[in-house]
N, CA, C and O atoms as a Maestro MAE file, in Angstrom:
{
 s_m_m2io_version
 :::
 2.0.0
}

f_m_ct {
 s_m_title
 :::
 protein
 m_atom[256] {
  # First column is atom index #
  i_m_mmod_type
  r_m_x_coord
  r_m_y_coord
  r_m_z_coord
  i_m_residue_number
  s_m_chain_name
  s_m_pdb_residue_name
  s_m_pdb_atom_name
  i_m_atomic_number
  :::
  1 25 119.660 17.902 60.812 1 A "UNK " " N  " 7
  2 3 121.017 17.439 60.644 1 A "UNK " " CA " 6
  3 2 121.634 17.169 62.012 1 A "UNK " " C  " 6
  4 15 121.555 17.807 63.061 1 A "UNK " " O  " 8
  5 25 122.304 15.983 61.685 2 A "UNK " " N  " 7
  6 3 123.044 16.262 63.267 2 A "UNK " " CA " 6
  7 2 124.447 16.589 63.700 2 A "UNK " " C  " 6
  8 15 125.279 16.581 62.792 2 A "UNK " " O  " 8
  9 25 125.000 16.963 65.275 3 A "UNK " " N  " 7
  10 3 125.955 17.300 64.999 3 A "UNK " " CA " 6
  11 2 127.254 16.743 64.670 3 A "UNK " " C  " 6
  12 15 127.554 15.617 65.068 3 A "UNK " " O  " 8
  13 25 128.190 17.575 63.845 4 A "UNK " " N  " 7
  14 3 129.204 17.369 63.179 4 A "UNK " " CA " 6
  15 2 130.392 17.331 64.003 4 A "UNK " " C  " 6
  16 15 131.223 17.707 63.176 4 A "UNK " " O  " 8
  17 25 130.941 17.161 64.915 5 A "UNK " " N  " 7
  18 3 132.312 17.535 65.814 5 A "UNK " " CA " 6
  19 2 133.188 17.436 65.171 5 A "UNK " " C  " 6
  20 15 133.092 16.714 64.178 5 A "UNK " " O  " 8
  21 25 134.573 18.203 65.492 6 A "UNK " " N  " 7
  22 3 135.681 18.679 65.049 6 A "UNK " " CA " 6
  23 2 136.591 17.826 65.882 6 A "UNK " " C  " 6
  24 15 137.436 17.120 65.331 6 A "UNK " " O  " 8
  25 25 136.467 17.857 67.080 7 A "UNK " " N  " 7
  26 3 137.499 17.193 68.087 7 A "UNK " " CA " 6
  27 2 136.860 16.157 69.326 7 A "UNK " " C  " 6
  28 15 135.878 16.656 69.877 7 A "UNK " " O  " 8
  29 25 137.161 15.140 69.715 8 A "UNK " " N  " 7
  30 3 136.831 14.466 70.539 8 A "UNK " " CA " 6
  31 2 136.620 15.401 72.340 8 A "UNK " " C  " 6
  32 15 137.377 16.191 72.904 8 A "UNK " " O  " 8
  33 25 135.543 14.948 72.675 9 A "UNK " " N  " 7
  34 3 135.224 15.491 74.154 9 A "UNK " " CA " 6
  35 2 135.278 14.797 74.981 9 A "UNK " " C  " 6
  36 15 134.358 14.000 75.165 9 A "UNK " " O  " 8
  37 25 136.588 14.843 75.951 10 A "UNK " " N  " 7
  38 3 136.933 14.214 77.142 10 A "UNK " " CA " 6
  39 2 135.592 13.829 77.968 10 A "UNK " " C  " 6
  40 15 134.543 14.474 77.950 10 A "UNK " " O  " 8
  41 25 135.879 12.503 78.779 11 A "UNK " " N  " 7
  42 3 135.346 12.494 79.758 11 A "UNK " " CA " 6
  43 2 134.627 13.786 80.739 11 A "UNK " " C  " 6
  44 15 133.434 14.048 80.888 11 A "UNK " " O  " 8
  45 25 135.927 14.505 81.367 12 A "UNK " " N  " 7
  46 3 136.234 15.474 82.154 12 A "UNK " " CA " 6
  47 2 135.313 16.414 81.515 12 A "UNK " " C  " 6
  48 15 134.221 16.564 82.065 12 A "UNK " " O  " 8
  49 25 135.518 16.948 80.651 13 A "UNK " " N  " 7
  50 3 134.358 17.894 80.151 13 A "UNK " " CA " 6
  51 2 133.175 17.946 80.006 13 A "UNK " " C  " 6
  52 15 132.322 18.804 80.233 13 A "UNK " " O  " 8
  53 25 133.170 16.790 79.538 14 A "UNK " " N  " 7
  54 3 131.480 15.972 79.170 14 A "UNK " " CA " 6
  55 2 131.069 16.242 80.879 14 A "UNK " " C  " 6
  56 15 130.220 17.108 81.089 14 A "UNK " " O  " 8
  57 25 131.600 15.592 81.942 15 A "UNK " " N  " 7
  58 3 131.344 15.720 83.432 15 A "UNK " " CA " 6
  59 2 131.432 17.384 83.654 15 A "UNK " " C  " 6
  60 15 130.871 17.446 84.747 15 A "UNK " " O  " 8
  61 25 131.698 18.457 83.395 16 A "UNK " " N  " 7
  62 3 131.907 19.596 83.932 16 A "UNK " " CA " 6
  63 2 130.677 20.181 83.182 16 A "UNK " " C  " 6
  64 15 130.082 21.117 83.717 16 A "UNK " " O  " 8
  65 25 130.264 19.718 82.024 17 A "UNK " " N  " 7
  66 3 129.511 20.604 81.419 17 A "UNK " " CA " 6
  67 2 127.768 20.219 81.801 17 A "UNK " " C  " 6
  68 15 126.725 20.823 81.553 17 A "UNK " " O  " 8
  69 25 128.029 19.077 82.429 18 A "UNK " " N  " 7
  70 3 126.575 18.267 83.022 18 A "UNK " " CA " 6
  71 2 126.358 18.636 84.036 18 A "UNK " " C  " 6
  72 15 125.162 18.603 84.322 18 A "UNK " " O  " 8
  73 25 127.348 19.197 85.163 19 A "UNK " " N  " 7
  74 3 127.423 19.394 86.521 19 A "UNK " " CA " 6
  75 2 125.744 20.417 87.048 19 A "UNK " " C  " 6
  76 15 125.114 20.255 88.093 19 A "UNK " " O  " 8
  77 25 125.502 21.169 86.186 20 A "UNK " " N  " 7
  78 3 124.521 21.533 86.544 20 A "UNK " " CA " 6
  79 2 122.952 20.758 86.482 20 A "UNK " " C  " 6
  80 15 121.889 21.121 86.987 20 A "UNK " " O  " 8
  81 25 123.128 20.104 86.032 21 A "UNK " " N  " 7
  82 3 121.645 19.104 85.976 21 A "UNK " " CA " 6
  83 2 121.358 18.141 87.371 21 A "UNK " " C  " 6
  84 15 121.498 16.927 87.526 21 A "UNK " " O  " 8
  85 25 120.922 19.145 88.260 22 A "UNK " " N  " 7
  86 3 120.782 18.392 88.973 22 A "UNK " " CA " 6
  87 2 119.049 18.811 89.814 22 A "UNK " " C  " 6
  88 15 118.253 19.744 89.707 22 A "UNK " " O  " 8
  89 25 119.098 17.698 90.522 23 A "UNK " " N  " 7
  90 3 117.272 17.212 91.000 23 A "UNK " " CA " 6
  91 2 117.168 18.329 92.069 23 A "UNK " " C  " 6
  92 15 118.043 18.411 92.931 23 A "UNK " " O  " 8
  93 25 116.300 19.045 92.043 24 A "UNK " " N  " 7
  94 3 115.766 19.836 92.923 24 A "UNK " " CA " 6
  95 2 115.092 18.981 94.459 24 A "UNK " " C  " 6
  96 15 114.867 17.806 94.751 24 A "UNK " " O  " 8
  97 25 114.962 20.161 95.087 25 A "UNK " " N  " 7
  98 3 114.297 19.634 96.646 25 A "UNK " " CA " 6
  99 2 112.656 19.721 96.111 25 A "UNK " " C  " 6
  100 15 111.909 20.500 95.519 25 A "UNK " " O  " 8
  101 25 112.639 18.412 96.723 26 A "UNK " " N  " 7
  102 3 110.706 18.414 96.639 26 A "UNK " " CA " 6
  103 2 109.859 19.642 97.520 26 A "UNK " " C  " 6
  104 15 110.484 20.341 98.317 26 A "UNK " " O  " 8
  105 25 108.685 19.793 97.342 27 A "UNK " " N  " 7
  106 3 108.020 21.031 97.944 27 A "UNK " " CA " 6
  107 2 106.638 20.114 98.406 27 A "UNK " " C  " 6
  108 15 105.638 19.556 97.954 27 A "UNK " " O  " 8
  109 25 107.568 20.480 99.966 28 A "UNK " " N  " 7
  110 3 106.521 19.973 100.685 28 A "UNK " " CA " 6
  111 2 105.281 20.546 101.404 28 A "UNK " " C  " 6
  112 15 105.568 21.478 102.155 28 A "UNK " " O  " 8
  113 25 104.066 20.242 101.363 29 A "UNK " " N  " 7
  114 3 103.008 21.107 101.920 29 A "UNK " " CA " 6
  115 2 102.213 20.587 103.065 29 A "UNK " " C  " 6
  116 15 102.176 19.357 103.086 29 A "UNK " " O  " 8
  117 25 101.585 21.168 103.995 30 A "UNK " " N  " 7
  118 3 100.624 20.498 104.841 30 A "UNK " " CA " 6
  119 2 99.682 19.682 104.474 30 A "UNK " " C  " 6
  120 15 100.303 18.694 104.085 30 A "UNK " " O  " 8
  121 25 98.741 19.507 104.372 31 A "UNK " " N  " 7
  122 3 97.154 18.685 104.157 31 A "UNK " " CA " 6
  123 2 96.884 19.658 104.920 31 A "UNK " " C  " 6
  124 15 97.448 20.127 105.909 31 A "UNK " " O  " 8
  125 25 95.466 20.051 104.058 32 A "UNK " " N  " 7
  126 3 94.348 21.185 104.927 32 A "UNK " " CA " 6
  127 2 93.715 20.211 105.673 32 A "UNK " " C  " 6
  128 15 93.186 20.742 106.651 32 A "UNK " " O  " 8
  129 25 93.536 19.018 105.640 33 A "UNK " " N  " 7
  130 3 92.421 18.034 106.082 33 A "UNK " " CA " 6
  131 2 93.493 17.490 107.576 33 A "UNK " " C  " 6
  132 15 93.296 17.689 108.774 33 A "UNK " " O  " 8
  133 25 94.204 17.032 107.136 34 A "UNK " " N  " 7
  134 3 94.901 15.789 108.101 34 A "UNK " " CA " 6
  135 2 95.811 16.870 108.802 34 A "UNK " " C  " 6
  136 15 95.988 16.929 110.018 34 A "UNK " " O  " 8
  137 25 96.334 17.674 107.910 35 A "UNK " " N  " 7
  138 3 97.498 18.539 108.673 35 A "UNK " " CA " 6
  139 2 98.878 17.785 108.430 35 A "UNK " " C  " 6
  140 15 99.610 18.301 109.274 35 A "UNK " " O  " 8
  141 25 99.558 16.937 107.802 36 A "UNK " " N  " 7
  142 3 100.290 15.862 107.158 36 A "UNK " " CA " 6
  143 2 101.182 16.414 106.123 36 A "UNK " " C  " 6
  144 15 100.831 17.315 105.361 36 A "UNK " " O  " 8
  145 25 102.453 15.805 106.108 37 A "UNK " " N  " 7
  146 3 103.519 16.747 104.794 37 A "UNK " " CA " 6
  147 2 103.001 15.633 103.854 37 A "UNK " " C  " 6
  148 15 102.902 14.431 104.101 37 A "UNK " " O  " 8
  149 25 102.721 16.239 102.828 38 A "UNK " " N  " 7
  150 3 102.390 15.650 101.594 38 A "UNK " " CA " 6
  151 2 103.129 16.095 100.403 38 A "UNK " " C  " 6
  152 15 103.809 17.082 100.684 38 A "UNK " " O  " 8
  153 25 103.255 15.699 99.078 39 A "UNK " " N  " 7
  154 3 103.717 16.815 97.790 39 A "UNK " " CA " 6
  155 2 102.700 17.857 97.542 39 A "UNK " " C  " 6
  156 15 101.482 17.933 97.700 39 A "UNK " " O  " 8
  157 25 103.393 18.434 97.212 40 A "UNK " " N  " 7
  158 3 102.558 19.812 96.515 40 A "UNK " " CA " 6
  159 2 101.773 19.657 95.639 40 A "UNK " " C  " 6
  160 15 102.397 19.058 94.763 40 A "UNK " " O  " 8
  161 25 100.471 19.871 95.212 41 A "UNK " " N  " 7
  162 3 99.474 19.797 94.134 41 A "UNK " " CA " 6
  163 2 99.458 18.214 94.282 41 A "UNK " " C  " 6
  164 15 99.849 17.774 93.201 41 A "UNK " " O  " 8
  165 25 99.207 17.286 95.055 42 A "UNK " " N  " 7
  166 3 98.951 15.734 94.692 42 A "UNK " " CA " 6
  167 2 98.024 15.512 95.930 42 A "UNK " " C  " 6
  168 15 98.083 16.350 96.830 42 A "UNK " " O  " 8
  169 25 97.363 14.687 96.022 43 A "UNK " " N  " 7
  170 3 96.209 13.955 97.054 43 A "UNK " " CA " 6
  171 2 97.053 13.331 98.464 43 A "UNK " " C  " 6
  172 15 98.136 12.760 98.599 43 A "UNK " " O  " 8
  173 25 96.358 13.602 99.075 44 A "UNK " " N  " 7
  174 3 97.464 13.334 100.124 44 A "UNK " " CA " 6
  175 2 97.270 11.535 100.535 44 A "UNK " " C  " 6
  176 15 96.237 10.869 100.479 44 A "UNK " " O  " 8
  177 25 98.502 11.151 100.899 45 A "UNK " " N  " 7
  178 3 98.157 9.430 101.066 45 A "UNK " " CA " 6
  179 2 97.490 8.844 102.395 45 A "UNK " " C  " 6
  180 15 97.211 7.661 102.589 45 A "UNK " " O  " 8
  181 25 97.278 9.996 103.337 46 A "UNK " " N  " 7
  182 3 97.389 9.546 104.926 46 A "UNK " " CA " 6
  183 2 95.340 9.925 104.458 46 A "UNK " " C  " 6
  184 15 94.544 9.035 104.758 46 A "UNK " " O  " 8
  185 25 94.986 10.770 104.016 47 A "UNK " " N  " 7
  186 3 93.329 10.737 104.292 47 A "UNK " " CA " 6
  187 2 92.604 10.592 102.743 47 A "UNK " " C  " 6
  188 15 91.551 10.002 102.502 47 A "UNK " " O  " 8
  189 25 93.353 11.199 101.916 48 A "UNK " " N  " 7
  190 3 93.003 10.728 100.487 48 A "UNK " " CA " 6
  191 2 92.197 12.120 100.125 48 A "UNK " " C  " 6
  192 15 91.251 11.823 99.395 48 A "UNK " " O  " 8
  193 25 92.242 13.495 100.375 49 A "UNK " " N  " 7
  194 3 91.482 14.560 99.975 49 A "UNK " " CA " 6
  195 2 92.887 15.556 99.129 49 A "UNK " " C  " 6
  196 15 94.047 15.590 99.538 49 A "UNK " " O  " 8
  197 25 92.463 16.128 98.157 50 A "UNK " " N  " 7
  198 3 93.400 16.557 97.643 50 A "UNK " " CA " 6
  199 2 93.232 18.252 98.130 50 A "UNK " " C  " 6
  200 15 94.268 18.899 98.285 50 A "UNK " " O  " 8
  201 25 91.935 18.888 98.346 51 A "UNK " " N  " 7
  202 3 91.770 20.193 99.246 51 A "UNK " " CA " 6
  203 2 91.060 19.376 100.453 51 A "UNK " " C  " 6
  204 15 90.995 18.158 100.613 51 A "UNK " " O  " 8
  205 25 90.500 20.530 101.327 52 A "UNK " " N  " 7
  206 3 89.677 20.850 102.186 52 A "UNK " " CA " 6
  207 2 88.617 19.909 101.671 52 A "UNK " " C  " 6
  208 15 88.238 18.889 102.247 52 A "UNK " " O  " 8
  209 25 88.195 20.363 100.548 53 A "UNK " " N  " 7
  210 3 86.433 19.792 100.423 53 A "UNK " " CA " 6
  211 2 86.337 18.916 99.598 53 A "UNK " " C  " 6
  212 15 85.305 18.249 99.528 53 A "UNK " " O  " 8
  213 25 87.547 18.676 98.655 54 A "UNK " " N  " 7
  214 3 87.606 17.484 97.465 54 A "UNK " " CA " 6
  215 2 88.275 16.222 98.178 54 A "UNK " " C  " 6
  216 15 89.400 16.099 98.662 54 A "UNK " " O  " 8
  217 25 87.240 15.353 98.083 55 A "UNK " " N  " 7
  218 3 88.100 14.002 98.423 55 A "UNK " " CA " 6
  219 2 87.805 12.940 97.325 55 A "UNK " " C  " 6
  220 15 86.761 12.457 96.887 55 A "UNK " " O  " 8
  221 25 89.342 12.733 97.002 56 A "UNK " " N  " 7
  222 3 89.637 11.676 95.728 56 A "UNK " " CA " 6
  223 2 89.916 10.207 95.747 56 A "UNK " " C  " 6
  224 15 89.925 9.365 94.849 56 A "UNK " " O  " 8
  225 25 90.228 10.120 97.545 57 A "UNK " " N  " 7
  226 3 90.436 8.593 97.714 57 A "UNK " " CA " 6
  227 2 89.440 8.154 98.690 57 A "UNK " " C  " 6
  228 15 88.851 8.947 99.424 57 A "UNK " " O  " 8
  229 25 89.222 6.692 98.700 58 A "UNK " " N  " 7
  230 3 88.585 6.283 100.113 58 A "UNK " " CA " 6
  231 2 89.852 5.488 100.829 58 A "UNK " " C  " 6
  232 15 90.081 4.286 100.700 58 A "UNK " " O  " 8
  233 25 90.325 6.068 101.309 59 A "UNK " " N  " 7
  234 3 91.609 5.022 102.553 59 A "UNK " " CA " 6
  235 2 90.246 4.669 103.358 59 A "UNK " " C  " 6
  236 15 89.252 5.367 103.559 59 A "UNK " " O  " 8
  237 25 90.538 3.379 103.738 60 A "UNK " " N  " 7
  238 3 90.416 2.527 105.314 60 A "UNK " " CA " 6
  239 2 91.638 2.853 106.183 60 A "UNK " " C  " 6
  240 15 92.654 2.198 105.950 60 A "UNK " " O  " 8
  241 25 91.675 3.704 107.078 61 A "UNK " " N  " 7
  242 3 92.703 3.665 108.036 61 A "UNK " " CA " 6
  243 2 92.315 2.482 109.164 61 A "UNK " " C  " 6
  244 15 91.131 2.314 109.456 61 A "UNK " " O  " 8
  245 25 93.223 1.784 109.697 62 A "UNK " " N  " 7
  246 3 93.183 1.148 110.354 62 A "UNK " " CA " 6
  247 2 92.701 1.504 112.130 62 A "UNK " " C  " 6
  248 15 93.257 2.538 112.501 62 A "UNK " " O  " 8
  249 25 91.994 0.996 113.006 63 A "UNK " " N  " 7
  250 3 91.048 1.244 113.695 63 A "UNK " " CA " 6
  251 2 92.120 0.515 114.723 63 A "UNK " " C  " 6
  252 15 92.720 -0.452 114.252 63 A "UNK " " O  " 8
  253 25 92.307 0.758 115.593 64 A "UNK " " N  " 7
  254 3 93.455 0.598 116.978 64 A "UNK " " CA " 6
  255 2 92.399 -0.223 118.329 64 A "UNK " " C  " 6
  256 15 92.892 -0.477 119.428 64 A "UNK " " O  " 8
  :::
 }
 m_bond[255] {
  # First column is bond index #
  i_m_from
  i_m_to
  i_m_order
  :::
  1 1 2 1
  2 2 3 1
  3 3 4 2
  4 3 5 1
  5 5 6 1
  6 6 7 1
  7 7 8 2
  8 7 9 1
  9 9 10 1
  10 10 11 1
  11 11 12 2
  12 11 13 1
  13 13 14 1
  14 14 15 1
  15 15 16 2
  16 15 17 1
  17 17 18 1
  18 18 19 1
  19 19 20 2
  20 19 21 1
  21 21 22 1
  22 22 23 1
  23 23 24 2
  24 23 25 1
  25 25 26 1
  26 26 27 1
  27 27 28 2
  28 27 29 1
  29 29 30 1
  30 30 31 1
  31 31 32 2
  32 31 33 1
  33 33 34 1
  34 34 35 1
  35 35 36 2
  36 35 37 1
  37 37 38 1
  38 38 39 1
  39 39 40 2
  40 39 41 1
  41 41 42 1
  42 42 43 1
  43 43 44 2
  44 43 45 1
  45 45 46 1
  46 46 47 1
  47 47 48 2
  48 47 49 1
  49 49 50 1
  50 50 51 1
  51 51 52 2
  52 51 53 1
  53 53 54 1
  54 54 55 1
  55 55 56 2
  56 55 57 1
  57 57 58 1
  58 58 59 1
  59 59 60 2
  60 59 61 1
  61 61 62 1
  62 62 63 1
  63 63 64 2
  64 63 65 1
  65 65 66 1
  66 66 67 1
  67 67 68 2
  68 67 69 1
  69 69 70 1
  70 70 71 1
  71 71 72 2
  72 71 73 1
  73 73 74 1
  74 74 75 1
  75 75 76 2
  76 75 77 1
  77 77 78 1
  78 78 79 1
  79 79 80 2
  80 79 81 1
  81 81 82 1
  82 82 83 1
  83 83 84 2
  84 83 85 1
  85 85 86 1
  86 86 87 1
  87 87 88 2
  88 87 89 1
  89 89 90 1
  90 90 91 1
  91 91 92 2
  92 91 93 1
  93 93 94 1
  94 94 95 1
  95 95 96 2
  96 95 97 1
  97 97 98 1
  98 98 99 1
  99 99 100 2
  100 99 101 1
  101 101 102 1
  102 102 103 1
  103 103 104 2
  104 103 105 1
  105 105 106 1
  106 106 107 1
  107 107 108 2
  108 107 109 1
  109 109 110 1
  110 110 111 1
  111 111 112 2
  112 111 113 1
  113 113 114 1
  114 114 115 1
  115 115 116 2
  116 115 117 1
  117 117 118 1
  118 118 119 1
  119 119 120 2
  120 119 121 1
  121 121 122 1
  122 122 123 1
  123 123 124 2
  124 123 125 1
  125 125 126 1
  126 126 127 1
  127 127 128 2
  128 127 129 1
  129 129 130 1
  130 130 131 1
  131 131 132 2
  132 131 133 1
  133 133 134 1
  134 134 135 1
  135 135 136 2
  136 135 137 1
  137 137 138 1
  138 138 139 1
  139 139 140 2
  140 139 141 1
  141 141 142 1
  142 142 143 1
  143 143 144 2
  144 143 145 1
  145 145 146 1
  146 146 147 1
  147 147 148 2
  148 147 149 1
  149 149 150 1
  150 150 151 1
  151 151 152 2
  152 151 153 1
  153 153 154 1
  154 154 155 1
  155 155 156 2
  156 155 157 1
  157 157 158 1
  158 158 159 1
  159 159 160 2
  160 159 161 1
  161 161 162 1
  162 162 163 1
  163 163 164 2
  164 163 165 1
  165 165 166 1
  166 166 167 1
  167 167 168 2
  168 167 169 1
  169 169 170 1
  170 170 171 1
  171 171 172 2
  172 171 173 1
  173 173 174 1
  174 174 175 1
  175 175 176 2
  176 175 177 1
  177 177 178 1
  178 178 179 1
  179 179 180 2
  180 179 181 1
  181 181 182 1
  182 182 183 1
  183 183 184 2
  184 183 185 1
  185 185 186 1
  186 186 187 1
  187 187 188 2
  188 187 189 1
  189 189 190 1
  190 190 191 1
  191 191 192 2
  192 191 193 1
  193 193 194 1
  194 194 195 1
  195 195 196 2
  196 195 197 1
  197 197 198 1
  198 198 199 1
  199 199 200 2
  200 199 201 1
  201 201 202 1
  202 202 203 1
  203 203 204 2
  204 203 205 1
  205 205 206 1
  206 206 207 1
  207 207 208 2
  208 207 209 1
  209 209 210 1
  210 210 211 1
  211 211 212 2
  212 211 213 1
  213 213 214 1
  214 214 215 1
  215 215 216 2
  216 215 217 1
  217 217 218 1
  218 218 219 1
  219 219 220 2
  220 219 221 1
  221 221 222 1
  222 222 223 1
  223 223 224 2
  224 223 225 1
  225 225 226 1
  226 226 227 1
  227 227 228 2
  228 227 229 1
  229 229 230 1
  230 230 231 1
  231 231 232 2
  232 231 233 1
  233 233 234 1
  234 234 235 1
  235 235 236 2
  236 235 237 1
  237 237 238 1
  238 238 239 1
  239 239 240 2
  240 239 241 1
  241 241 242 1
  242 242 243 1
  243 243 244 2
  244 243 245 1
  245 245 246 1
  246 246 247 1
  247 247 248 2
  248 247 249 1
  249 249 250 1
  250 250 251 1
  251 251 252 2
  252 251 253 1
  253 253 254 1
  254 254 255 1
  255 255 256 2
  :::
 }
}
């Protein structure tokens, strides 16, 4: 069933009662490999190994 309201809900309230939904700080980690801030639990973009010994991407880094 859905809900039934009794009285109309302001703007203002509707905004006060949302106020808490908000986006957290990302968690950032080293790379065991590169040493690089990467996200937490994801493959890193600069060497492509997601640990030490697992590597999930092949990057071509560019050669200077």
């Amino acid at each position: 069933m859905a809900a039934c309201p009794k009285h109309r809900v302001s703007r203002m309230n509707q905004r006060k009662r949302r106020t808490h939904y908000k986006v957290g700080a990302l968690t950032l980690a080293k790379c065991q490999q590169c040493f690089e801030l990467k996200l937490a639990h994801r493959v890193c973009p600069k060497c492509g190994y997601y640990s030490r010994k697992i590597k999930v991407l092949d990057i071509k880094q560019k050669e200077k």
